[in-house]
C-alpha positions, 0 to 999 in steps of 0.5 A, spaced: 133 947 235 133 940 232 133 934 236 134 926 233 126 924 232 125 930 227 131 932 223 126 937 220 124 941 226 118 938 226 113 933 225 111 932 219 103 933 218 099 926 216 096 926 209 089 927 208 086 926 201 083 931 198 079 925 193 073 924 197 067 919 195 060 918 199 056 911 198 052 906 201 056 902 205 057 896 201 064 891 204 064 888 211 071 892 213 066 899 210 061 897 216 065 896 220 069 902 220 062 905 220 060 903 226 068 904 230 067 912 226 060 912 230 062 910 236 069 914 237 064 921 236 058 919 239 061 916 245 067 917 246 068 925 244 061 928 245 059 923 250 052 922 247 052 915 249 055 911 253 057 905 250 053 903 244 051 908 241 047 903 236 039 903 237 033 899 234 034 904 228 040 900 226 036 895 223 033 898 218 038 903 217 042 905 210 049 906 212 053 911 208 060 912 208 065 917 205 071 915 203 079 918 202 081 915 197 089 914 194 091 914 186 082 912 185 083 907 191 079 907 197 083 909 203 079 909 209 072 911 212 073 918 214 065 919 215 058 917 215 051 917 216 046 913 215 038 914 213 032 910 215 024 910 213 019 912 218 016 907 218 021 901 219 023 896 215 021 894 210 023 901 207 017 904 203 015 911 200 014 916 205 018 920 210 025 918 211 031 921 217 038 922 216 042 921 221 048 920 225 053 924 221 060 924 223 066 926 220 073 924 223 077 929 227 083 930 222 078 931 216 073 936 219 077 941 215 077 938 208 071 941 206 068 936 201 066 930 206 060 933 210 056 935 203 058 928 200 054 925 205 048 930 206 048 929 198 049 921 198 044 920 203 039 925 201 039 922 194 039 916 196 033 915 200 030 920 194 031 914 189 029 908 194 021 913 195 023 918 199 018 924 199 020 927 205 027 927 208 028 929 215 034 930 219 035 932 227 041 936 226 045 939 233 044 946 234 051 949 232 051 945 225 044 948 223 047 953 219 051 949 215 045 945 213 042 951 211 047 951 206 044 945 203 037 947 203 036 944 209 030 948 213 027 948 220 022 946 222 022 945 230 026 945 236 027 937 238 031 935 244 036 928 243 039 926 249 039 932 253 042 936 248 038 942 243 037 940 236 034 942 231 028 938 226 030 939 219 027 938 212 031 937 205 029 940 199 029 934 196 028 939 189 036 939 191 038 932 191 036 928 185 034 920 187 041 917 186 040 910 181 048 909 182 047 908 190 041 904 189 045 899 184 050 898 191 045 898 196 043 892 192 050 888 191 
């Protein structure tokens, strides 16, 4: 039965881009949604933090956001990671993480955002020195970064729930120039 709201039967579905770009967060309004994008999944969804899940990380960390883009425009932020040297600042050769990876709730059937930005990031770090690239990946997505020539090389807990510590095959990801040339506008 139709009503007056929805003359169709129903609702229509909201538009999801299949256009999808990762890289380095370069505009206010990117690191700003980087940061809500975070703080609605980490906090608010899996309940990870209360609050902020922002730590001293952030200082030195590489944020990196995947973008649904419109006729080659960008839309909005529909995903992000950030990565960081295991040092510190200043960044340096060396081991470097990825982590925080998320992906808005309507997007996570898209297929492309995930891989976008494990490549983005992983390329990334490459390019800035990275000779070992690790991850703290939660236990249910450990496959799909196999899949990425991610391998496991323990077992980690991270606030009170099961990761995995990962590592890259940085033969799989090429040092990215284009997401150096953005991380220093």
């Amino acid at each position: 039965m139709l009503d007056g709201s929805c003359p169709w039967g129903r609702a229509p579905r909201p538009f999801l881009s299949q256009d999808i770009v990762a890289e380095v967060a370069s505009e206010a309004w990117q690191r700003q949604a980087y940061f809500r994008l975070r703080q609605q999944i980490f906090a608010g969804e899996q309940g990870l933090f209360e609050g902020s899940d922002g730590d001293d990380w952030d200082r030195c960390a590489t944020p990196i956001v995947a973008l649904s883009r419109v006729l080659g425009i960008a839309d909005e932020v529909v995903g992000v990671v950030r990565i960081y040297p295991a040092n510190g600042c200043p960044a340096s050769a060396g081991t470097w993480y990825g982590g925080r990876l998320a992906v808005a709730r309507d997007y996570r059937r898209v297929g492309a955002v995930g891989g976008a930005l494990i490549h983005t990031a992983v390329s990334t770090a490459h390019a800035l020195g990275c000779t070992r690239f690790l991850a703290t990946v939660q236990a249910q997505n450990v496959r799909y970064f196999e899949h990425y020539h991610f391998r496991r090389e323990g077992e980690v807990d991270v606030c009170g729930r099961p990761h995995a510590l990962m590592q890259a095959d940085l033969a799989s990801y090429p040092p990215c120039s284009r997401a150096l040339a953005r991380r220093a506008a």
